[in-house]
TORKOLZA-637782 format. One record per residue (C-alpha): residue number from 1; x negated, y negated, z. Coordinates in Angstrom, 1 decimal, decimal comma. Layout:
REM TORKOLZA-637782
<site><i>NUM</i><u>X</u><v>Y</v><w>Z</w></site>
...
//
This chain:
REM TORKOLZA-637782
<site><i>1</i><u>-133,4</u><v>-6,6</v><w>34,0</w></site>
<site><i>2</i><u>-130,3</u><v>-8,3</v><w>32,3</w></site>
<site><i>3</i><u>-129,5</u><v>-10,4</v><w>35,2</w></site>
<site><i>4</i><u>-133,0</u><v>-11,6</v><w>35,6</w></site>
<site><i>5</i><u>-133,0</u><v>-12,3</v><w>32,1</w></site>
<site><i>6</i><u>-129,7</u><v>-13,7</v><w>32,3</w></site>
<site><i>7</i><u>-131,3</u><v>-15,9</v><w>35,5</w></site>
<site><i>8</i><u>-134,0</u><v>-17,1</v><w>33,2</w></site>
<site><i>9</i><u>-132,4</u><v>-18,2</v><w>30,5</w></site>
<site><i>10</i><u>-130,4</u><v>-19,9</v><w>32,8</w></site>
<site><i>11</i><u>-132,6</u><v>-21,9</v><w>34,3</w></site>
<site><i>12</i><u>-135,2</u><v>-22,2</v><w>32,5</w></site>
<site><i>13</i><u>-133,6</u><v>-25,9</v><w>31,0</w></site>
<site><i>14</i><u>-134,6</u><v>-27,3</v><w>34,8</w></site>
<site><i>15</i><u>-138,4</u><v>-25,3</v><w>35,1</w></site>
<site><i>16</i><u>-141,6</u><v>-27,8</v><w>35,1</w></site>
<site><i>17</i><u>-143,8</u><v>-24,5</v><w>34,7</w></site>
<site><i>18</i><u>-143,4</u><v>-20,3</v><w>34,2</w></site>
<site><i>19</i><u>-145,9</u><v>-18,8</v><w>36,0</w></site>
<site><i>20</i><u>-146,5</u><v>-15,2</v><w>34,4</w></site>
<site><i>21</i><u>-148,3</u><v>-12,7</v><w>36,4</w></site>
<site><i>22</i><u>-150,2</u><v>-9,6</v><w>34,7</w></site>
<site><i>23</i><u>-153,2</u><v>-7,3</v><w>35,7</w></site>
<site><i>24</i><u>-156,1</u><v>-8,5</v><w>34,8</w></site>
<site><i>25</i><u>-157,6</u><v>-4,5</v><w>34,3</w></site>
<site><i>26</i><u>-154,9</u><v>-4,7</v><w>31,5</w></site>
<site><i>27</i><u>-153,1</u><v>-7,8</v><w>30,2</w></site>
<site><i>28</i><u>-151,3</u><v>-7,2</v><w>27,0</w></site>
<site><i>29</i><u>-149,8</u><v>-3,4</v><w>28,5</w></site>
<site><i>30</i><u>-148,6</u><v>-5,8</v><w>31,7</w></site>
<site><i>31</i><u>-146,9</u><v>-8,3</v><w>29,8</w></site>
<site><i>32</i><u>-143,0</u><v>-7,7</v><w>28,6</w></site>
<site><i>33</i><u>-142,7</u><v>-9,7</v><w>25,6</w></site>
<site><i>34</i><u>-139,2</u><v>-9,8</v><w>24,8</w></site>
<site><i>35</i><u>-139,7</u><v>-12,4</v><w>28,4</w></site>
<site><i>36</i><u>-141,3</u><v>-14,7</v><w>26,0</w></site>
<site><i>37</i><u>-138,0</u><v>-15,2</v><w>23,9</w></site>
<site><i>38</i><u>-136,3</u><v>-16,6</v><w>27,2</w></site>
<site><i>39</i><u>-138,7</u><v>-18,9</v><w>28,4</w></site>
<site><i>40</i><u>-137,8</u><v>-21,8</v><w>25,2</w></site>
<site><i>41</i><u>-140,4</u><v>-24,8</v><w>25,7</w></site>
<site><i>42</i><u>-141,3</u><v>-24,4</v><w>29,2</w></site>
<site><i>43</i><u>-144,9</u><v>-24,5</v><w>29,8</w></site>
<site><i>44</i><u>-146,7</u><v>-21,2</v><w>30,7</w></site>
<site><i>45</i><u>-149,1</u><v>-20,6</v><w>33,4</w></site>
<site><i>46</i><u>-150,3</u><v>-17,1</v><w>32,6</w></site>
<site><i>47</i><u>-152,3</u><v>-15,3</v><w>36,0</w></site>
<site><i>48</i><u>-154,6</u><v>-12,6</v><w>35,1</w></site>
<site><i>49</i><u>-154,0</u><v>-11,3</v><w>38,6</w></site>
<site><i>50</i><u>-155,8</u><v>-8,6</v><w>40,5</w></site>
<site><i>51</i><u>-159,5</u><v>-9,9</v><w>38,4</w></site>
<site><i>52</i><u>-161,6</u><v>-8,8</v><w>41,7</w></site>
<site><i>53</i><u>-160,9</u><v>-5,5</v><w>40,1</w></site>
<site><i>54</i><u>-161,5</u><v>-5,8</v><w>36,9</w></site>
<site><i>55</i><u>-164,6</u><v>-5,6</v><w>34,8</w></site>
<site><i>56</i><u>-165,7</u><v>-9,6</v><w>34,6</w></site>
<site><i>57</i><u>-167,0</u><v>-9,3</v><w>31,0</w></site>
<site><i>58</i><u>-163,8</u><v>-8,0</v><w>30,1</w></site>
<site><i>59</i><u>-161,7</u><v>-10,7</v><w>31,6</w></site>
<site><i>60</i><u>-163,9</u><v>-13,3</v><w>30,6</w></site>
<site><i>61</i><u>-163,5</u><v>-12,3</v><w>27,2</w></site>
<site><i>62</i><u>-159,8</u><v>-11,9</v><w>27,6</w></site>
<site><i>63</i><u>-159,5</u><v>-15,6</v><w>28,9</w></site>
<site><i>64</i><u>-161,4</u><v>-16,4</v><w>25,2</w></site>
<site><i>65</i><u>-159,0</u><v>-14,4</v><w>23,7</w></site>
<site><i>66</i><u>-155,6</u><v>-15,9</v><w>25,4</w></site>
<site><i>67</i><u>-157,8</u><v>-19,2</v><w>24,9</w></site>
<site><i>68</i><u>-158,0</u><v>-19,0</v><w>21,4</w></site>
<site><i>69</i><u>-154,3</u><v>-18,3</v><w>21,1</w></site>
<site><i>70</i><u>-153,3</u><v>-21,3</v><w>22,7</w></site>
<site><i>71</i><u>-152,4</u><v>-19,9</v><w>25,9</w></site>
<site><i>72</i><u>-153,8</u><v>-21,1</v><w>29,7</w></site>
<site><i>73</i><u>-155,1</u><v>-18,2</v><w>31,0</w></site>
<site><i>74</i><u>-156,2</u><v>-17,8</v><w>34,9</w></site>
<site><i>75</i><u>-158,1</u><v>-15,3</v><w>36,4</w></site>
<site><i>76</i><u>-157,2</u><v>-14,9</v><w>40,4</w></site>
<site><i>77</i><u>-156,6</u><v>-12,6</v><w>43,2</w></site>
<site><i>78</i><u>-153,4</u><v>-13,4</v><w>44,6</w></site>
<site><i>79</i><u>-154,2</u><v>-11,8</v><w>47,9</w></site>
<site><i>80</i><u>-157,0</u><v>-15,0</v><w>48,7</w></site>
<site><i>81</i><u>-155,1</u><v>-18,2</v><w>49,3</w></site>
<site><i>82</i><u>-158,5</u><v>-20,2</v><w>48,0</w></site>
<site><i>83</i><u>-157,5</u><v>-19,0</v><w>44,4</w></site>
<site><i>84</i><u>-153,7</u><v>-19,4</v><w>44,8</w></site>
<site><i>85</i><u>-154,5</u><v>-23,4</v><w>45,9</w></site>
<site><i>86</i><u>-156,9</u><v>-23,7</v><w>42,7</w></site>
<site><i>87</i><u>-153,9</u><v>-22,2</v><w>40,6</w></site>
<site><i>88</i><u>-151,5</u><v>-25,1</v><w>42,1</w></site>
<site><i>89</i><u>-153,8</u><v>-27,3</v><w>40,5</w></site>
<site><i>90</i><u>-153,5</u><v>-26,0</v><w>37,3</w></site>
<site><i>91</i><u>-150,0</u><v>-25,9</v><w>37,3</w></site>
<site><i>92</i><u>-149,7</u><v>-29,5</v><w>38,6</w></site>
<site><i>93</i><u>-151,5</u><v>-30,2</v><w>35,1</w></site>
<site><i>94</i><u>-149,7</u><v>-27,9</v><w>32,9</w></site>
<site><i>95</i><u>-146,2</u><v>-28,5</v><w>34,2</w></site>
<site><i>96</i><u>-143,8</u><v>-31,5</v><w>32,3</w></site>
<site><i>97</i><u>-143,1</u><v>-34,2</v><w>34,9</w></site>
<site><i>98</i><u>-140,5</u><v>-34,4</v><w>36,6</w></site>
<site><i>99</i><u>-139,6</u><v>-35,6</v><w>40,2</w></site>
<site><i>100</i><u>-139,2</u><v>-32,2</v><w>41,3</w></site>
<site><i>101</i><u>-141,5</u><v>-29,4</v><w>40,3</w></site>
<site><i>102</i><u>-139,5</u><v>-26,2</v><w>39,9</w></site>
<site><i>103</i><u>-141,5</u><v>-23,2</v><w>38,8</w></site>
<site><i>104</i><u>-140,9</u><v>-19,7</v><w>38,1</w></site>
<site><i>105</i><u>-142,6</u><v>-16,7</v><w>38,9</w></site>
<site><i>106</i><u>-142,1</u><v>-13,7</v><w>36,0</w></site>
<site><i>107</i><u>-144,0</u><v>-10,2</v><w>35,4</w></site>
<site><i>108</i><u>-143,8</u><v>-6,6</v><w>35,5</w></site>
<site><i>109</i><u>-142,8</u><v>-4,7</v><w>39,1</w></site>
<site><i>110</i><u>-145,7</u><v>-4,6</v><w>41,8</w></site>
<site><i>111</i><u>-148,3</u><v>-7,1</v><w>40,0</w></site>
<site><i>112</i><u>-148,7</u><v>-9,4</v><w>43,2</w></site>
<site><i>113</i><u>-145,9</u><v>-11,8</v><w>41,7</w></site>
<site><i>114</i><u>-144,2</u><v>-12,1</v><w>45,5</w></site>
<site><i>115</i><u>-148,1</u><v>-12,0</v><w>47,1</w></site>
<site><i>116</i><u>-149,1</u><v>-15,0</v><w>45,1</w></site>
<site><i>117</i><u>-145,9</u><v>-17,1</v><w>45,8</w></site>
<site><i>118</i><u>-146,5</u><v>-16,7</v><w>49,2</w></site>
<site><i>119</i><u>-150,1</u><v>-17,9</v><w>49,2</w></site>
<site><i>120</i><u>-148,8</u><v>-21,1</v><w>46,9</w></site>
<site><i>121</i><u>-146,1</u><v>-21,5</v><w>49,8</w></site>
<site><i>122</i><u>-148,7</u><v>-21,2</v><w>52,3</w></site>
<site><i>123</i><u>-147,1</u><v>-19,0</v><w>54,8</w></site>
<site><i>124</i><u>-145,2</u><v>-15,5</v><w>53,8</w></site>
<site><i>125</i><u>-141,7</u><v>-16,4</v><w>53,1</w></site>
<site><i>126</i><u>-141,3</u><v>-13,1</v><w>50,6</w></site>
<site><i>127</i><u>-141,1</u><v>-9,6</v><w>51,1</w></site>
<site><i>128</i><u>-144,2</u><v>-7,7</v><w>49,8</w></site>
<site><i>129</i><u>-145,5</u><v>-4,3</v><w>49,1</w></site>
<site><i>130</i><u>-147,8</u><v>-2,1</v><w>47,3</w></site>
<site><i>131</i><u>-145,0</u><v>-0,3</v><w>45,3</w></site>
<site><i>132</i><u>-142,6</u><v>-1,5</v><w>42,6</w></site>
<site><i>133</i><u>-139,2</u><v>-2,9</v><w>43,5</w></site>
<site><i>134</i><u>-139,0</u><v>-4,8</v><w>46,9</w></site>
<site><i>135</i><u>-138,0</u><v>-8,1</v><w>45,2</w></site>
<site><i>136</i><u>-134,0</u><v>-7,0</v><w>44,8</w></site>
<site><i>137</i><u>-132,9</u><v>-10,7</v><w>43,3</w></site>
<site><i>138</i><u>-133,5</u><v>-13,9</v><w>42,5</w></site>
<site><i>139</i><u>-135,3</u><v>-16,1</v><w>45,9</w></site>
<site><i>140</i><u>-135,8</u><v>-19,8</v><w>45,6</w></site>
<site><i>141</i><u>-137,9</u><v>-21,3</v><w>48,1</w></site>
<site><i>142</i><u>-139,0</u><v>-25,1</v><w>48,7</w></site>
<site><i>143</i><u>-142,3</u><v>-26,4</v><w>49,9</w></site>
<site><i>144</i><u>-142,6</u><v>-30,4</v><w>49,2</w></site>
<site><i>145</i><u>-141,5</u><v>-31,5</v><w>46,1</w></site>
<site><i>146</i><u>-142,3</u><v>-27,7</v><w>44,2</w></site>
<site><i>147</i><u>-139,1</u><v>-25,2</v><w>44,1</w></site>
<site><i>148</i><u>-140,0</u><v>-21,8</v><w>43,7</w></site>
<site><i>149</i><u>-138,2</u><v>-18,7</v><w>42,2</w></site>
<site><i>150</i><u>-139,4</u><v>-15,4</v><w>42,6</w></site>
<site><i>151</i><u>-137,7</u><v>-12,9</v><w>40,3</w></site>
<site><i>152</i><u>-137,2</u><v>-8,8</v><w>40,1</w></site>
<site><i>153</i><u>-140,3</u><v>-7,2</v><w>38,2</w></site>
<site><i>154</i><u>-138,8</u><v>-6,4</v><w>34,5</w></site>
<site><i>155</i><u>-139,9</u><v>-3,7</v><w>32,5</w></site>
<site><i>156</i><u>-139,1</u><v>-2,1</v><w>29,0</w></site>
<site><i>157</i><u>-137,8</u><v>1,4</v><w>28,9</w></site>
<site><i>158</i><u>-141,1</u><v>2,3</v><w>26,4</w></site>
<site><i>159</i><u>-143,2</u><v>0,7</v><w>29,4</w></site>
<site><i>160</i><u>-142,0</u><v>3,2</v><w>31,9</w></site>
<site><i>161</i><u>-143,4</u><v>6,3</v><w>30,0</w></site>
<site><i>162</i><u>-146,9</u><v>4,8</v><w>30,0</w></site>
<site><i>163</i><u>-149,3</u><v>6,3</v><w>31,7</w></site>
<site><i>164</i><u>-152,0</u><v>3,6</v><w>32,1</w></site>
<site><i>165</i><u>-149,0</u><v>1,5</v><w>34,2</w></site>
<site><i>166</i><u>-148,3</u><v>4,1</v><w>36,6</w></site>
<site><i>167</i><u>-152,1</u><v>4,4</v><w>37,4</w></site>
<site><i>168</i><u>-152,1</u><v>0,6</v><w>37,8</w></site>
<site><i>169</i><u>-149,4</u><v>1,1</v><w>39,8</w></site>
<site><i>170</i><u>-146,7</u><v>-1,2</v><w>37,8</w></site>
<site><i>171</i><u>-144,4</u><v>2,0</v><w>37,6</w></site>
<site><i>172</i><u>-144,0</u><v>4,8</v><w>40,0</w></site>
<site><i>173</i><u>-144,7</u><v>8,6</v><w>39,4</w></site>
<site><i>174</i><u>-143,3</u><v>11,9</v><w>40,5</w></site>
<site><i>175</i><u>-146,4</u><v>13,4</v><w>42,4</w></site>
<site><i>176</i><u>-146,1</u><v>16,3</v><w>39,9</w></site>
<site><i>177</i><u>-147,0</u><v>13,8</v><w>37,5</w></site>
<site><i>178</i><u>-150,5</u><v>13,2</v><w>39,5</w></site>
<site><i>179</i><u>-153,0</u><v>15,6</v><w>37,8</w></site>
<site><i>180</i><u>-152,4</u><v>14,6</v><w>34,3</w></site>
<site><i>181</i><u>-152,3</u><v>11,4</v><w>35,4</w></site>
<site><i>182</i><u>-155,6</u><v>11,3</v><w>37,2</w></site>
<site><i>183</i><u>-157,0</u><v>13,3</v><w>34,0</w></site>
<site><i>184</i><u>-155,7</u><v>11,0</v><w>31,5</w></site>
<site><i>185</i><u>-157,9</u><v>7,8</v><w>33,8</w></site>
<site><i>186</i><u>-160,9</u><v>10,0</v><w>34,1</w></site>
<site><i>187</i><u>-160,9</u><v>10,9</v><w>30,5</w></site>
<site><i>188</i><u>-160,2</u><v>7,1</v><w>29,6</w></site>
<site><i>189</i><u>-163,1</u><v>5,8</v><w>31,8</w></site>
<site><i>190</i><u>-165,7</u><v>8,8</v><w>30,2</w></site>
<site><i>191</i><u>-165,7</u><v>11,4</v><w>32,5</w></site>
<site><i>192</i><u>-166,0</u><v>11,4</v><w>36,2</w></site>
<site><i>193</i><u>-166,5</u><v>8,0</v><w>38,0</w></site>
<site><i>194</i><u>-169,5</u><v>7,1</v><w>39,7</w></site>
<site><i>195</i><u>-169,1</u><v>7,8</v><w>43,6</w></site>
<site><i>196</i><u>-170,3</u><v>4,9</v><w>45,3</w></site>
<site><i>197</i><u>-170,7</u><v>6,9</v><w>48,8</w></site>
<site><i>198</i><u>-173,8</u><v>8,5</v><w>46,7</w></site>
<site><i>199</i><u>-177,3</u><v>7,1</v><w>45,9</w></site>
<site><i>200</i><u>-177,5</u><v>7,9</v><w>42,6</w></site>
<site><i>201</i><u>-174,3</u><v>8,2</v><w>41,3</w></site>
<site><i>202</i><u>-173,1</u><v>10,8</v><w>38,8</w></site>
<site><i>203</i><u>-172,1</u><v>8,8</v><w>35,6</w></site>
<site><i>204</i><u>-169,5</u><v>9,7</v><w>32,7</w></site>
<site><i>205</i><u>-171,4</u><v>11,3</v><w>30,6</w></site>
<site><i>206</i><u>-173,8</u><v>13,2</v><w>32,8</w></site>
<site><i>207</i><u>-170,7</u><v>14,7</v><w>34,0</w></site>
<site><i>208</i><u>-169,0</u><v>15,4</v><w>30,9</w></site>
<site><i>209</i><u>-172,2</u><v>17,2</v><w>29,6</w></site>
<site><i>210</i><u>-172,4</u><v>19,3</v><w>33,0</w></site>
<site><i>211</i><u>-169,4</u><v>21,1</v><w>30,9</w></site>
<site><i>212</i><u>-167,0</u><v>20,5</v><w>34,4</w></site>
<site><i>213</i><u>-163,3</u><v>20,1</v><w>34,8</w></site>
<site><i>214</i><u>-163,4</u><v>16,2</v><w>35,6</w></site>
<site><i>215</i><u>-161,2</u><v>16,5</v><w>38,6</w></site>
<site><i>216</i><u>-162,7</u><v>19,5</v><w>39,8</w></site>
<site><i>217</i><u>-166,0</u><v>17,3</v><w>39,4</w></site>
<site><i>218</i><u>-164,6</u><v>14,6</v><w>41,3</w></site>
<site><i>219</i><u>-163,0</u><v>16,6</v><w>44,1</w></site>
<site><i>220</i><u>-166,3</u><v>18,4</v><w>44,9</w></site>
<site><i>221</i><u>-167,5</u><v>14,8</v><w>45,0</w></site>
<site><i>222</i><u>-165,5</u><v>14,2</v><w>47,6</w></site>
<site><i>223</i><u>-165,4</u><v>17,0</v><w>49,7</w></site>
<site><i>224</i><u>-161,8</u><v>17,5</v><w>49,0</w></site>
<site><i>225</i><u>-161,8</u><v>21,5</v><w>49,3</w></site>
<site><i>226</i><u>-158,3</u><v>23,4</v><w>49,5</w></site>
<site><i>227</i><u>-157,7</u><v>27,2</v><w>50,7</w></site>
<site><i>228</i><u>-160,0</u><v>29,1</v><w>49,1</w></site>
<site><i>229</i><u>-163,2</u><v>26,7</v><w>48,8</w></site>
<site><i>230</i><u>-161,8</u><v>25,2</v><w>46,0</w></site>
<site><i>231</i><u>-160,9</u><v>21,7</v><w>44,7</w></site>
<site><i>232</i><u>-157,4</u><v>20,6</v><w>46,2</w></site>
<site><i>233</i><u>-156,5</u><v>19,6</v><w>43,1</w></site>
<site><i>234</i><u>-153,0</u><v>17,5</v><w>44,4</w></site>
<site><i>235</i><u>-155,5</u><v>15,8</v><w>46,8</w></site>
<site><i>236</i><u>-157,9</u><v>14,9</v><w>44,3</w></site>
<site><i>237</i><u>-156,1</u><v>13,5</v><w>41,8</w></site>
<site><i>238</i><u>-153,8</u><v>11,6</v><w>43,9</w></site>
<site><i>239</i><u>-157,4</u><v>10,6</v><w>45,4</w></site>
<site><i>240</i><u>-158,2</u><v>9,6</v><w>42,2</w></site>
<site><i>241</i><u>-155,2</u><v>7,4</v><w>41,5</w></site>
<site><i>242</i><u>-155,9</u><v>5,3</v><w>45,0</w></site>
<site><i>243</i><u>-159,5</u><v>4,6</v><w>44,7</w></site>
<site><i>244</i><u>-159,0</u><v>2,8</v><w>41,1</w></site>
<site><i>245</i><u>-156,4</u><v>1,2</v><w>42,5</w></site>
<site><i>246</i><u>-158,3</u><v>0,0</v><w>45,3</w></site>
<site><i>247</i><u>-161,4</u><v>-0,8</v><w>43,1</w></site>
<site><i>248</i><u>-163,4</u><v>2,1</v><w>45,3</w></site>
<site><i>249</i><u>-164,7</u><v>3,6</v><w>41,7</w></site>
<site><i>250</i><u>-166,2</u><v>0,1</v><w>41,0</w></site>
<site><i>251</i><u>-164,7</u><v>-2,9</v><w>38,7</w></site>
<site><i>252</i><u>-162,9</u><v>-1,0</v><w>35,8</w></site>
<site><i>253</i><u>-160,7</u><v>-2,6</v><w>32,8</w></site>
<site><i>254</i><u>-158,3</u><v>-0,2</v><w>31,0</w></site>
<site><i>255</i><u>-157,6</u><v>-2,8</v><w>27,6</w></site>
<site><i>256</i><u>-159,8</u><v>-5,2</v><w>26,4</w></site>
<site><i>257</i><u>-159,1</u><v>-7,8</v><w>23,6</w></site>
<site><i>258</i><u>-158,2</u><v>-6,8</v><w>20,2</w></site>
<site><i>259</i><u>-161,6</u><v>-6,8</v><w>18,3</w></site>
<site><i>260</i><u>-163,5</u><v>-6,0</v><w>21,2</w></site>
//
């Protein structure tokens, strides 16, 4: 984290545009805001990534709310290259002139940062992957007159220790770690999620009045049985954990605005 900081402060004198990347299912959690304190005067493109799986009434009222505060806000998923060309735009407005665009790409570990550059590039120049850490150092890249610099994921010490980030997958967790995790999410979104596999879908509340261990719930659901004939409960949270990370339990937001 010090030598990326280090790298931004650095550079940041020659930047046109920061593009900062959070998840759009939580966007003030996903943020590190000591960042802000290296970026100076550079302009700030801020990507509510990963919207396809968030709830659309709370990100549209988090665009009013980063709106309000003087901030451009964009909602996009970084994995469609449509979205990642309608983002160039924006930056192409945002950015201070100059005869060479340079931008930089910021964020917390495993938010798409490396996924989206790649899409802007227009062919995969970047290593990706669906777990924290695979951008080791500082990468520029050129594509016509834009330089690119992806950077390592940072993240606070605090950050690591919060739950909600390793269930959006920003941090990574001990798979002893997985039933309290996926108790904590089912708690957080009311009770058990609705299956989408059935026709009329158990809700939060009908399950949490059924008097049911959530997991247990959700892993009879499922048809994830263990020795015994009951819930696998290893399987089912870890079950748990992959469909809201995958948006199988529907479009879910874990922080809306403040006020909301």
């Amino acid at each position: 984290m010090a030598h990326t900081a280090e790298t931004i402060r650095r550079v940041v004198r020659y930047l046109s545009v920061i593009i900062e990347v959070v998840d759009a299912r939580a966007p003030l959690l996903t943020r590190y805001e000591r960042m802000r304190t290296w970026m100076g005067t550079c302009p700030v493109v801020l990507v509510l990534n990963k919207a396809d799986l968030a709830d659309p009434a709370a990100t549209h009222a988090w665009t009013r709310y980063f709106d309000a505060r003087g901030e451009v806000a964009v909602p996009l998923t970084a994995t469609r290259p449509e979205e990642a060309a309608r983002l160039l735009r924006r930056l192409e407005t945002a950015a201070r002139p100059t005869t060479v665009r340079r931008a930089a790409v910021v964020g917390l570990p495993n938010l798409g940062k490396s996924t989206l550059l790649n899409h802007l590039l227009g062919r995969a120049h970047l290593r990706t992957a669906n777990r924290p850490g695979v951008t080791r150092g500082p990468q520029w890249v050129r594509r016509g007159r834009w330089e690119w610099l992806d950077l390592p994921g940072v993240l606070a010490r605090a950050q690591e220790r919060d739950w909600r980030l390793k269930v959006l997958g920003a941090v990574g967790f001990d798979p002893s770690e997985a039933e309290d995790l996926a108790l904590r999410l089912l708690q957080a979104l009311g009770g058990t999620p609705p299956d989408p596999t059935q026709s009329s879908p158990v809700t939060g509340g009908e399950a949490a009045s059924g008097g049911d261990d959530p997991l247990d719930r959700f892993g009879h659901m499922r048809g994830i049985i263990g020795r015994g004939g009951g819930v696998d409960r290893q399987r089912a949270a870890e079950a748990v954990i992959a469909a809201f990370q995958q948006g199988r339990l529907g479009r879910l937001t874990l922080e809306w605005p403040p006020g909301e």
